[in-house]
N, C-alpha and C positions, 0 to 999 in steps of 0.2 A: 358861435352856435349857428349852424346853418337855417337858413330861411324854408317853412315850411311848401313855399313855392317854388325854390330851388331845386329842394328834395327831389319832390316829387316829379319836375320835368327832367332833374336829371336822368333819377330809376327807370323812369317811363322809357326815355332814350337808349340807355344800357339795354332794356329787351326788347329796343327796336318795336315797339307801339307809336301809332298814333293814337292820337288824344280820343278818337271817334275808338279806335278798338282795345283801349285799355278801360274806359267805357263800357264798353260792351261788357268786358271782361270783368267787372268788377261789379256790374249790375245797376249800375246810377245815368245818370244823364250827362251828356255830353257838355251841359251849361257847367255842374259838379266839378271835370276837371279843370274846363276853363276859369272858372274865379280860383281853383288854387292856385292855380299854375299865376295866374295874372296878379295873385297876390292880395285877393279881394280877403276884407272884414268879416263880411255881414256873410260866415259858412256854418253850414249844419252841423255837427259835430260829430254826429251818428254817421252823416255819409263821409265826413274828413275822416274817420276811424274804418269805413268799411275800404274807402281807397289806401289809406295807411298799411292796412292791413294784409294787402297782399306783399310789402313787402316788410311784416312782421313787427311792423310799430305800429304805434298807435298812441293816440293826445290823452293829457290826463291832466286833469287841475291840480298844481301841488301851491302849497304854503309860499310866501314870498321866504320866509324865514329859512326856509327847507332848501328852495334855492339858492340862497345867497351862502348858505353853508355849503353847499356842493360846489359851488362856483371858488369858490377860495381855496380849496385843496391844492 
């Protein structure tokens, strides 16, 4: 499973953004991308889901149980 800071520096990369104008672009603060991207903890959810968002994902609390059954298939 890909890391959600990988993700997102990768995508950001693909449309040629910097961190300052994918920012802009997505409505948050520039500090926003930097702790994903850096990999930080302690993120807001609501702005990890509006940056997610422009490239159509988006985080959701599922069951450990619910996981660990999709992971075994």
């Amino acid at each position: 499973m890909e890391k959600l800071s990988t993700f997102l520096k990768t995508r950001r990369k693909e449309v040629n953004l910097t961190q300052q104008e994918f920012a802009d672009r997505v409505g948050v603060a520039l500090t926003v991308i930097r702790k994903i991207e850096q990999g930080k903890t302690n993120l807001n959810m609501t702005k990890v889901n509006l940056v997610l968002g422009m490239f159509g994902h988006e985080l959701a609390v599922v069951k450990t149980a619910d996981f660990e059954k999709s992971t075994k298939k």
